[in-house]
C-alpha positions in Angstrom: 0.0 0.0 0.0 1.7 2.8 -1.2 0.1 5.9 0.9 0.4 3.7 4.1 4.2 3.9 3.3 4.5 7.6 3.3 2.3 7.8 6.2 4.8 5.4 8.1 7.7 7.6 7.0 6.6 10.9 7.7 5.9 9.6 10.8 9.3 8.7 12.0 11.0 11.7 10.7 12.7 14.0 13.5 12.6 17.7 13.7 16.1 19.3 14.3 15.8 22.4 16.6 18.5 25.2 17.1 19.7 25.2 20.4 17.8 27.5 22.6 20.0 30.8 23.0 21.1 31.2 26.6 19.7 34.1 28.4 20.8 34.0 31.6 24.7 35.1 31.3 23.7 37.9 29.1 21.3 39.2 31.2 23.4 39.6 34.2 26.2 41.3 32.0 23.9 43.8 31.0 22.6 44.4 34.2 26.6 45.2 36.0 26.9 47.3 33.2 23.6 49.4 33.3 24.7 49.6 37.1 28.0 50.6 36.5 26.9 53.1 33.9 24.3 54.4 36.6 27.0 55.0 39.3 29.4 56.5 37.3 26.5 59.1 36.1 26.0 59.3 40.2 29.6 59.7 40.7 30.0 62.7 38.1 27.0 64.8 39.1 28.5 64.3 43.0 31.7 65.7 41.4 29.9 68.7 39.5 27.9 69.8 42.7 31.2 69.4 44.8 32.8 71.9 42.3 30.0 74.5 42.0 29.7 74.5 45.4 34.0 74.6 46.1 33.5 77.5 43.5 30.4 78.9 45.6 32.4 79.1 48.5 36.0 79.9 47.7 36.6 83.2 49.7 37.8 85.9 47.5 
């Protein structure tokens, strides 16, 4: 029986998947950087108030 073939071989055929990409590393790479970013931001507006307010009160 000739379709009871093909139904016989579809049937055993496999499906070949791409791994799964690995999110987990990435996400905690991205998230020491977005911090690092943030407290260097932090960092440099504590240095710009320091200076305007060195400036502010230098005596003259």
């Amino acid at each position: 029986m000739p379709g009871g073939d093909r139904a016989d071989r579809l049937g055993r055929m496999t499906t070949h998947r791409a791994p799964k990409p690995v999110a987990a590393p990435t996400q905690t790479v991205e998230r020491a950087v977005t911090i690092g970013l943030i407290l260097a931001v932090l960092a440099g507006l504590g240095w710009i108030a320091g200076m305007i307010y060195t400036l502010a009160e230098w005596p003259l």
